[in-house]
C-alpha positions in Angstrom: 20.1 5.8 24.7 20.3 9.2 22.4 17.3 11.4 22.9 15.8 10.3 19.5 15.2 6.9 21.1 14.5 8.0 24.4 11.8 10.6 23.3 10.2 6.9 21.4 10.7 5.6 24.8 9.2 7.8 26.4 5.5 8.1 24.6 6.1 4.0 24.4 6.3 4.2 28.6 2.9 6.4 27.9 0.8 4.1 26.5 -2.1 2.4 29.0 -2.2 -1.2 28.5 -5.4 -2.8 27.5 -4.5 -6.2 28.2 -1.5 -8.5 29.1 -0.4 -9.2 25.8 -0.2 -4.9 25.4 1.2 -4.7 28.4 3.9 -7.5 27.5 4.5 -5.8 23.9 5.2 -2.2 25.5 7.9 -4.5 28.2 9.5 -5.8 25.4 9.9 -2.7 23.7 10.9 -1.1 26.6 13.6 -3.5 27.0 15.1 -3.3 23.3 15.0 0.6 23.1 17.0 0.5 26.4 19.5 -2.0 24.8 20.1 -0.7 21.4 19.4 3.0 19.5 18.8 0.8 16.1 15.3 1.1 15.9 14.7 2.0 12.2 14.6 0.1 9.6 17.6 0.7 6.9 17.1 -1.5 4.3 14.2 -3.1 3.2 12.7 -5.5 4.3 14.4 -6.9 7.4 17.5 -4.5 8.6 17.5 -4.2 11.4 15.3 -7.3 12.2 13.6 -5.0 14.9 11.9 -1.9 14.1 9.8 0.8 14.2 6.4 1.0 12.5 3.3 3.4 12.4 -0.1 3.0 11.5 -3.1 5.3 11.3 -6.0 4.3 11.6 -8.7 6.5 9.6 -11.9 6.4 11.9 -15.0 7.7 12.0 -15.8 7.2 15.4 -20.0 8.4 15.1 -20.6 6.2 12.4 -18.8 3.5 14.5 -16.7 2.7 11.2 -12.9 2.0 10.2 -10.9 2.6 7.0 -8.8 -0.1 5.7 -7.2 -0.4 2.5 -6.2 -3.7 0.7 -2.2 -4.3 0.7 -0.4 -5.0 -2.4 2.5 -6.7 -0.9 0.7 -8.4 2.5 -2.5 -9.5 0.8 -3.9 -8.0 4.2 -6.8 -5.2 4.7 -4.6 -3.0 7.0 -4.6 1.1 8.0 -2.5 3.1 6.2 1.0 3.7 7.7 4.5 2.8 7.4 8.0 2.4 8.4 8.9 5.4 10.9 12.4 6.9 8.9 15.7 7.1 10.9 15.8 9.9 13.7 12.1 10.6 12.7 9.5 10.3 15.6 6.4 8.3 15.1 3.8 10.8 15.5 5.8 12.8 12.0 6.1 9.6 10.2 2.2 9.2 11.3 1.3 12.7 9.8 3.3 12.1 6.5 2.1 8.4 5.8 -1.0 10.0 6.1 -0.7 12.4 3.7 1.4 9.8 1.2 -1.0 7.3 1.5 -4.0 9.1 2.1 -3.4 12.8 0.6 -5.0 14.5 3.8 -3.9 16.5 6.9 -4.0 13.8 9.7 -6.6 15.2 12.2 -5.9 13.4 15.9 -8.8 15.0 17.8 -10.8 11.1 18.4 -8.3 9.9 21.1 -5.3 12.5 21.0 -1.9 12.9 19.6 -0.3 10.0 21.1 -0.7 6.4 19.7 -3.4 4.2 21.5 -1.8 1.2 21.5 1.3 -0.9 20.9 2.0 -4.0 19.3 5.0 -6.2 18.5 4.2 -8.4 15.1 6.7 -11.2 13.6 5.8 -10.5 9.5 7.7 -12.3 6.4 6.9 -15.6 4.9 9.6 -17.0 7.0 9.1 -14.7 10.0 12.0 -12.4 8.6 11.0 -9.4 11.1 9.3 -7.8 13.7 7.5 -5.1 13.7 7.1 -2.9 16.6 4.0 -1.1 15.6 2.6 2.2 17.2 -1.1 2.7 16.2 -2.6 6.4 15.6 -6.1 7.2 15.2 -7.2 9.9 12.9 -10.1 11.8 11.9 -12.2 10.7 8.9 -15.5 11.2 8.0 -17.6 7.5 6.4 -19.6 9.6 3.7 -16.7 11.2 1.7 -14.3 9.0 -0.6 -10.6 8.4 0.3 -7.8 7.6 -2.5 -5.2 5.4 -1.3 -1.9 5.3 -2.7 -2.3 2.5 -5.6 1.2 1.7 -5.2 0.5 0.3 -2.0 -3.1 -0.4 -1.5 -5.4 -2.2 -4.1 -8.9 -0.5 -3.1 -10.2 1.0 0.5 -13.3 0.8 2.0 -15.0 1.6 5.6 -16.1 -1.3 7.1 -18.3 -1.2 10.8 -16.2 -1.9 13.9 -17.6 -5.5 14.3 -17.1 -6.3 10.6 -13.7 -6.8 10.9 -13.4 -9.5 12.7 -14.3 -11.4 9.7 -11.2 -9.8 7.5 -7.6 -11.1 6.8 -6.1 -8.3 8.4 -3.6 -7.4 10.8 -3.3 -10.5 13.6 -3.7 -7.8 16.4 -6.9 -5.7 15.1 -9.7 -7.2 16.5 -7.6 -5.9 20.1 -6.8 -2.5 18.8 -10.7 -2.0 17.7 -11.7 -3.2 21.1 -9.3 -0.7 22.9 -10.5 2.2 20.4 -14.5 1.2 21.2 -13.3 1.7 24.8 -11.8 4.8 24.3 -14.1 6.0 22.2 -16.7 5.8 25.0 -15.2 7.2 27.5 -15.0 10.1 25.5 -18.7 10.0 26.0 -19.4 9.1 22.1 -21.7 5.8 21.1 -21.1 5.2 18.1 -24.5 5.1 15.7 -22.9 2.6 13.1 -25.0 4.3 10.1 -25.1 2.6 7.6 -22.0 0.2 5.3 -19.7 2.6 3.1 
């Protein structure tokens, strides 16, 4: 394993489980990192057939709210993020979607620096890949406007935490927003959910 892959490795081994099917997607990923240092994707869409992905989740964590943009190409309402560039770690390829996509500074003070959770997503028509997704939260704040990238995303909007359940989005959401509601009391914050942005 070169240290580029064990460093991934590494913050993957870091990552507390919320529930067997997390704790199953950080084995398996586990498992291929050890096996194989071809963990970014090359060529687009599906080369390797494994690999690397990081989202960032714009929260507001008072307002008890999530930013999610409207994908172009998946027909999904998904966070911003992206493909994590060969011998790039996650958290940079976190930071620069986020300013691609988003045009900010990514701000990780809601849960930390290191992804919150982990998940392992077959995606194509035809199942042509996985994606072995690391999830950042950011910083945002509900009351001020974002611009997505309108190459990728057709609109964004906040919606509240339990709104999304109702949404075409990513299979594994509902999850992640249950592990960040977690977190985000143990930090001590309830969430006010003001009012729909």
């Amino acid at each position: 394993m070169n240290s580029v892959t064990a460093e991934i490795a590494e913050i993957v081994g870091g990552i507390e489980a919320f529930d067997d099917l997390e704790r199953a997607h950080i084995a398996t990923t586990l498992s291929w990192m050890a096996a194989t240092d071809d963990v970014f994707r090359r060529v687009k869409p599906a080369e390797p057939p494994r690999h690397l992905v990081s989202y960032v989740v714009l929260v507001d964590p008072d307002a008890g709210a999530v930013f999610l943009g409207s994908h172009l190409l998946a027909g999904l309402w998904l966070p911003t993020g992206g493909h994590v560039d060969p011998g790039e770690s996650p958290s940079t390829a976190a930071r620069r979607e986020t300013f691609e996509e988003l045009g900010i500074e990514a701000d990780f003070d809601v849960v930390g620096t290191d992804p919150l959770f982990l998940t392992v997503t077959t995606v194509g028509p035809s199942g042509g890949h996985e994606d072995v997704s690391l999830w950042y939260v950011i910083r945002g704040d509900r009351t001020r406007e974002y611009a997505l990238d309108p190459r990728e995303f057709g609109e964004g909007r906040w919606f509240d935490i339990g709104e999304i359940v109702h949404l075409e989005s990513d299979p594994h959401i509902s999850r992640f927003l249950a592990k960040l509601d977690s977190a985000i009391r143990a930090s001590g914050r309830t969430p006010s959910r003001r009012g729909r942005g």
